[in-house]
N, C-alpha and C positions, 0 to 999 in steps of 0.2 A: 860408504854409500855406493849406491848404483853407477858407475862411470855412464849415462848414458850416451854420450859421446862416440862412444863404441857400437851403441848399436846401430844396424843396419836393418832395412826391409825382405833381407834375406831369410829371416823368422817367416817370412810367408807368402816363402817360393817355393813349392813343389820340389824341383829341380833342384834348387840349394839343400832343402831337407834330404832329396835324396842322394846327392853328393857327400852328405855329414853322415847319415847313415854306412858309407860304405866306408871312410873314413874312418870311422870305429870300427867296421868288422877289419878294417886292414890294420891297424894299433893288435888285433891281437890274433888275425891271421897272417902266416901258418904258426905262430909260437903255439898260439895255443893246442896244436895237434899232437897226441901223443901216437908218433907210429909204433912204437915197443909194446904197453902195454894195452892200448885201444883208448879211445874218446876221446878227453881235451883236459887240456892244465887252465884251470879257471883261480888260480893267485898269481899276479903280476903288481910290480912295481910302478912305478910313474916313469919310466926310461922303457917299458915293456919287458925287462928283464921278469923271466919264470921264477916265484919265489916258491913254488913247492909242487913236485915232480911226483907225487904220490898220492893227495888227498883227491877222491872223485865224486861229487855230490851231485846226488839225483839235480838239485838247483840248477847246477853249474851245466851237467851234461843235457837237459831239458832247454835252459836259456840258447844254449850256443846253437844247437839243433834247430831253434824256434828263431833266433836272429840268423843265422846264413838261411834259413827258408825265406826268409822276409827280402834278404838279398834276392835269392833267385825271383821271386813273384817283381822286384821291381827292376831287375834286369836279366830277361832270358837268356841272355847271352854269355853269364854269368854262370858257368857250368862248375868254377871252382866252390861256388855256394851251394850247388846240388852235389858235388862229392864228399864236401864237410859236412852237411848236414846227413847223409847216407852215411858216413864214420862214424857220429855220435850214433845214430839209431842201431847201427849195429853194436856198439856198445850197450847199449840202454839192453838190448834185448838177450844177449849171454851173457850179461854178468852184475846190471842192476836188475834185472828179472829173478822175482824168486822162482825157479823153477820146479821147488816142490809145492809150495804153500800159496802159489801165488802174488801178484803186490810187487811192488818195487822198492829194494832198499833204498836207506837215507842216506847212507857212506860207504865207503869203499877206499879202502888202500892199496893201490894200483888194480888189484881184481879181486880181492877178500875180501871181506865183508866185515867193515869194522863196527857197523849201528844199523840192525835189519828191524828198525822200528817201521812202521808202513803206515808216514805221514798222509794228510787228506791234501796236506799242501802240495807234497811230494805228487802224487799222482793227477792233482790238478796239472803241473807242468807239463808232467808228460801228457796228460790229454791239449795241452797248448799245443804244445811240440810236433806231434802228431799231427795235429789239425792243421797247421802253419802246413808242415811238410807235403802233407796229401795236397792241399790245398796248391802246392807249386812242383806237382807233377809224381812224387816220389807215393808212387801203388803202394808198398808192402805198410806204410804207415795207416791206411785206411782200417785194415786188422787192429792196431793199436789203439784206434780209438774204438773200438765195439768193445772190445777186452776189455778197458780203463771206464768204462762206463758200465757192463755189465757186473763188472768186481766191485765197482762203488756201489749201485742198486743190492749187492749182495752182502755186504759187508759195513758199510759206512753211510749209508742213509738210513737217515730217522724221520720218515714219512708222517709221525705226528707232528713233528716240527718242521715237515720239509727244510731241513738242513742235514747236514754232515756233521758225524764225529770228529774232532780232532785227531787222533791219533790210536794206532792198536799194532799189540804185539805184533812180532814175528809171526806164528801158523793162526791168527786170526783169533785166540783164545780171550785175550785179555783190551778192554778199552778203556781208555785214559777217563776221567770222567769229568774232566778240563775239558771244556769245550771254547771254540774262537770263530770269532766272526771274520777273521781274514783269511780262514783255510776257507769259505764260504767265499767268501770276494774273488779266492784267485779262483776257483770251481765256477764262478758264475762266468768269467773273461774266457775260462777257456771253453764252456757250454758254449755261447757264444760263438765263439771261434768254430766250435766244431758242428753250430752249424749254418756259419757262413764256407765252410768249407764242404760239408755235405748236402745240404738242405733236408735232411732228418730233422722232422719236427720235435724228435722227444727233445734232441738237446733247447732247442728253441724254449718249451716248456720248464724243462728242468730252468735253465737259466732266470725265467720267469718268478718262477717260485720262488729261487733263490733270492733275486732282487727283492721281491715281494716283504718275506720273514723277516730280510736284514736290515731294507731302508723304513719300511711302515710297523711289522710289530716289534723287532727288538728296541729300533729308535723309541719305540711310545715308554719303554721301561727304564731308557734311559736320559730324558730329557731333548732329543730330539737329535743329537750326535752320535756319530757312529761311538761305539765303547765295542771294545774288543775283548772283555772275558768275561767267562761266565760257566756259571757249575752244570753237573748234568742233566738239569731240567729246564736249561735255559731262561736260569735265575743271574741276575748282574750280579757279578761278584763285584762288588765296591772295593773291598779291602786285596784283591789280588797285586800281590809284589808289596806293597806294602812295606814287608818285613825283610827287603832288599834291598842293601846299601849299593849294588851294584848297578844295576836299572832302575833309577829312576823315573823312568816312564812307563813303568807296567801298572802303574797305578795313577793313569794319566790319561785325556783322550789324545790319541795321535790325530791330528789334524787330517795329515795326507791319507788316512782312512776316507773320509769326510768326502776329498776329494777327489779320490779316485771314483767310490761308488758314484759321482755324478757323473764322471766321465761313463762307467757301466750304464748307467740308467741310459743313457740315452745313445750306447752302441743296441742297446735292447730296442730302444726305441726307433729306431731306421730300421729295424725288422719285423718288429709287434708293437706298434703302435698304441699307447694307453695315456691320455690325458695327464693322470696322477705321476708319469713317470718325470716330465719337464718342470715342474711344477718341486718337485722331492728333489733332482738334481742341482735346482735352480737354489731351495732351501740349503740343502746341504753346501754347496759350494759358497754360497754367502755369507754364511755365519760362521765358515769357518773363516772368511779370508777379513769380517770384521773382528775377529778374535783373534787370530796367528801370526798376521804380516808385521815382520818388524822394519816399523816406520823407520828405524835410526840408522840398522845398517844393512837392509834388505833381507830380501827369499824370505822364507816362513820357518817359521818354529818349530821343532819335530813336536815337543809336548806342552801341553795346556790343561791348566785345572779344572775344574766344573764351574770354576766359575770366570773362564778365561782367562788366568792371569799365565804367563809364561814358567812351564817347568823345567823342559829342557830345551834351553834356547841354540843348541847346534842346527845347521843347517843340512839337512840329507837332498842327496842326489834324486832317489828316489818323489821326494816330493816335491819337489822342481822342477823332474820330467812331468810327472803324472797331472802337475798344472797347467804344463803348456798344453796335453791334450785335453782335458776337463775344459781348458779358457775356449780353446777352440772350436771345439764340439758347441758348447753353450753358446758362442758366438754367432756362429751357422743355423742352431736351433730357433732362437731369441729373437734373431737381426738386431741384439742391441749394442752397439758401441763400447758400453764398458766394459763387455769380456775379450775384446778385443785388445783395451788399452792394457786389460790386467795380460795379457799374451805379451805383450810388449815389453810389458815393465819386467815378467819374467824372463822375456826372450835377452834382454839387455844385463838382464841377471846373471843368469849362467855365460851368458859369453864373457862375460868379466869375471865371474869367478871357479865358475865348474867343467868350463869347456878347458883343456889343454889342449891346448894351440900348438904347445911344444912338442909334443909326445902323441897325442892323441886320445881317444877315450875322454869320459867325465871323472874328473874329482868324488869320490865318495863320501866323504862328511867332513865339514867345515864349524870351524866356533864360530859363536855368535860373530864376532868381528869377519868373518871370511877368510881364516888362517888355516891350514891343512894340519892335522896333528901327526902323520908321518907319510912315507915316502911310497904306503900301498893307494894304488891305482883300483884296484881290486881283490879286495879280501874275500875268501870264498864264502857265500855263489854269486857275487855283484854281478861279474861281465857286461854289464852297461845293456843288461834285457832294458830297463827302463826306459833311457831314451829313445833307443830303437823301436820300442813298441807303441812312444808317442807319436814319434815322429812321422812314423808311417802311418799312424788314424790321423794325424793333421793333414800329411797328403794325399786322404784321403778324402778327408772335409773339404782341404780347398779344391779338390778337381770336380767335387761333386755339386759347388757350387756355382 
């Protein structure tokens, strides 16, 4: 259970939030910096030890780019966060840039190119990364976002669906015909992003759409929760993973889908304003949290069946960040009390069991009881983007209120 005892009203203090954020970027800055071969080492241990000197994923080198930008934007004076994230970009751009074919690889072994598939995820980040970056003073990133969005208008929109492909070869020849609603989710956070950082209306737009397809027409095919797969017509594939003794939740609804897009729906909503959007983040965040929270030993469920019962009941990092911004936002929206106590009861959550107090950084995935199943802090591309990117729209929320 929840030790609440431990928690404290520092869940929502500005100033404390930005004190936790930098806190993390310091757990794995400077380890994380590779000066030999360029970007960053994104697997660490719970002691901060580097546990692998070679693997370089678009995730990892986007994340770390997009969190020390978030440093520099909440302290200008903070110039070691604008050199680190100017080391990742320069990585990003000679050696995850495919420079004949366009697109950005998915891995890299120190500088070769071990998986030149050109994820929709992949390049969503990098249009985060980018947007964060410009956004806190760094010019040459601006370029990076017109790129990353003219290459998706070219390549990876499907304008009858207003959504994005999954996935396609290396020289642009071949598309996966697996399609997901989360390479769309992070595409719409970083539209957004890019353009709260520009103020170009098309990202504004494109984001729109995106919300639009995923929370109101995919939702209608799926019983009213996010569901994440689906063949290439943007048909629900019901039986996907299925026949996967290894993931058990690919044939599951992931909850923290559910509530992250509420949190989206209504960063879209402080910019383009639409009645149905508080209304759909308010649905989705509710039903998932009468369905997912485990009353016995806290956080939420990573998977749930269609018809709620619990599938896979570890607890993830990622959806225990993405609550406390989703609780907050909805709170600020609402003015109603409950989504502030559900801030609470998570905020009391992780500090008892995700936050490392000792080391720094969050915990990545916990069993149902709240037991670690080994000694990675960060298995790659975690780097703790998650908290940092809530923490900073909550203190966001709370200054703006």
């Amino acid at each position: 259970m929840v030790n609440k005892s431990v928690y404290s009203s520092d869940f929502q203090n500005p100033e404390w939030l930005k004190n936790h954020i930098f806190k993390i970027l310091e757990f794995y800055y400077p380890k994380c910096m590779d000066y030999e071969n360029g970007g960053y080492f994104s697997y660490f241990l719970d002691d901060g030890a580097v546990g692998d000197f070679e693997t370089k994923h678009i995730l990892g080198t986007a994340k770390f780019i997009y969190m020390f930008s978030i440093g520099a934007l909440l302290d200008r004076d903070a110039l070691w966060c604008i050199e680190a994230a100017e080391h990742g970009l320069k990585f990003l751009q000679e050696f995850h840039l495919d420079k004949n074919n366009g697109g950005y690889y998915w891995t890299l072994k120190k500088q070769q190119v071990s998986d030149s598939t050109k994820y929709t995820t992949g390049h969503a980040f990098v249009l985060l990364a980018a947007s964060k970056a410009y956004e806190a003073g760094i010019q040459s990133a601006r370029d990076i976002i017109e790129y990353v969005y003219e290459l998706l208008e070219k390549h990876f929109w499907e304008p009858h669906h207003e959504l994005y492909v999954n996935e396609i070869n290396r020289d642009f020849t071949i598309t996966s015909p697996y399609r997901s609603q989360e390479a769309n989710m992070h595409m719409c956070e970083a539209m957004i992003a890019a353009y709260e950082a520009t103020s170009d209306k098309k990202f504004l737009r494109k984001s729109y759409e995106l919300s639009k397809s995923v929370t109101v027409k995919l939702t209608s095919k799926s019983g009213g929760m996010i569901w994440d797969h689906y063949d290439e017509n943007w048909q629900v594939d019901w039986n996907y993973g299925k026949e996967s003794e290894e993931d058990i939740s690919s044939a599951a609804f992931i909850p923290g889908f559910s509530i992250q897009w509420s949190k989206l729906l209504l960063m879209l909503k402080r910019n383009f304003s639409q009645d149905w959007m508080a209304i759909k983040a308010e649905y989705l965040y509710n039903t998932t949290m009468s369905k997912a929270v485990d009353n016995e030993y806290g956080g939420i469920f990573y998977s749930i069946s269609q018809k709620g019962a619990p599938i896979d009941t570890d607890k993830y990092f990622w959806v225990m960040a993405e609550t406390l911004g989703a609780s907050a936002l909805l709170a600020s929206d609402s003015k109603e009390a409950y989504y502030w106590n559900v801030y609470t009861y998570i905020s009391a959550y992780c500090e008892t069991f995700f936050i490392d107090n000792e080391h720094g950084g969050w915990h990545q995935i916990l069993n149902r009881t709240n037991t670690k199943y080994n000694n990675f802090k960060t298995a790659i591309p975690k780097v703790d983007y998650h908290p940092v990117a809530n923490c900073y729209e909550v203190i966001k929320t709370l200054m703006s209120n």
